[in-house]
N, C-alpha and C positions, 0 to 999 in steps of 0.2 A: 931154249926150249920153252913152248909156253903151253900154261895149264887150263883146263876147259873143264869147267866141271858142268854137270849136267843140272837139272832146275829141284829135281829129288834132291841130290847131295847140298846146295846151297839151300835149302828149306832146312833140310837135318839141321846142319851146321849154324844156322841160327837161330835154333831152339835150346842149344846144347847151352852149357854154363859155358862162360868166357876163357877159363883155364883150360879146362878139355879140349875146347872146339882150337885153342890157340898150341895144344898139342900135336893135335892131329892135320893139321895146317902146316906143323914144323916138319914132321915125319912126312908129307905130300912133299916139301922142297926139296926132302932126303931124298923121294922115288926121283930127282932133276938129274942130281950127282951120276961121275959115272966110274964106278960102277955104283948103283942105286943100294940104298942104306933102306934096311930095317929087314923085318920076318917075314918075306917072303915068299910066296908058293905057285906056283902055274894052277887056274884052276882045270880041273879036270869035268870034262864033256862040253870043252870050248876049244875049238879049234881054229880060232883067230887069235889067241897071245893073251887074252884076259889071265889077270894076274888078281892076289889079293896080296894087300898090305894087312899084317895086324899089328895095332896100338892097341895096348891092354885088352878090353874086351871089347873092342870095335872093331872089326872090318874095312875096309876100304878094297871098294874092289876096280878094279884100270886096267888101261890098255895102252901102246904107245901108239902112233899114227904117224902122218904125214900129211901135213896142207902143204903142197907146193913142194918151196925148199925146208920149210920150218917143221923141226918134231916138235907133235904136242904130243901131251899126256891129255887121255882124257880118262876123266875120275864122271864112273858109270854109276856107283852106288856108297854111300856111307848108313852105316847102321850095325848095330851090336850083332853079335855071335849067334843068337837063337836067332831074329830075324832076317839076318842076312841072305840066308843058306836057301830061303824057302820058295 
């Protein structure tokens, strides 16, 4: 499986401090596993499979896909709990 993050979440992600951002980088390899590791939840008034991941007070929000034969993951949005939602 391979992972596509979008040009928002690689901006986020290297703003963050080095520990965090090397957090939540670990928990994205967790969403590979199968069956996928951590707290997650379908979001609701998506009806394409959009899902969120949460690490502590961040969000991560994805989806799974298909290019060809290969599943990717593709990671739509990173960013804390009050601004994620909005």
């Amino acid at each position: 499986m391979t992972i596509q993050y979008s040009k928002d979440s690689l901006k986020y992600l290297a703003k963050m401090e080095r520990s965090v951002a090397a957090n939540i980088r670990a928990a994205i390899q967790g969403l590979t596993q199968s069956p996928p590791l951590g707290d997650i939840k379908v979001m609701q008034g998506f009806n394409d499979g959009t899902m969120r991941l949460r690490v502590g007070k961040y969000r991560i929000i994805y989806k799974y896909g298909k290019d060809g034969d290969v599943k990717v993951l593709y990671i739509i949005e990173i960013g804390t709990r009050g601004d994620i939602y909005k």
